[in-house]
Steps between C-alpha positions, in 0.01 A plus 500: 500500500764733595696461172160565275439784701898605427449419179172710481651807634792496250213458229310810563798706414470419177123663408513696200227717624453674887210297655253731668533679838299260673661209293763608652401550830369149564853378363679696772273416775533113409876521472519701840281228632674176372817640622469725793115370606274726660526900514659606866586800344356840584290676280681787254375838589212645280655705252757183383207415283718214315660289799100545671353302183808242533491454891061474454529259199745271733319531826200373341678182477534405837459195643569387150777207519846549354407195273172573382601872440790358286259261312297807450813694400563263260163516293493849500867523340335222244205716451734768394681339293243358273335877498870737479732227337 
């Protein structure tokens, strides 16, 4: 699992095309997930408009398991792929 989701990350690098913002969103937030788990952080300030979106689109993912947020991970990136490539 660990080397497909490897493998997966290295993959998405290679898109053609930018995804969209919340494409991209729910492909940081499972990443942060599979390999940090859930959001201890504390929430960026109101007017860091970017790193809010980010930090909300992860901490929605709590409770989420490393593996089944890398599973996830890894159909999204294959999603991608068949729509950017």
């Amino acid at each position: 699992m660990v080397s497909d989701f490897d493998a997966a990350a290295e993959k998405v690098k290679t898109l053609t095309k930018k995804p969209t913002d919340d494409e991209l969103l729910e492909l940081y937030a499972l990443f942060k997930q599979a390999t940090v788990g859930d959001n201890e952080t504390s929430k960026p300030g109101l007017l860091d408009l970017k790193n809010k979106y980010k930090w909300e689109s992860w901490n929605k993912k709590k409770g989420m398991s490393k593996e089944d947020a890398m599973q996830a991970y890894i159909k999204v990136v294959d999603d991608l792929l068949a729509k950017y490539a």
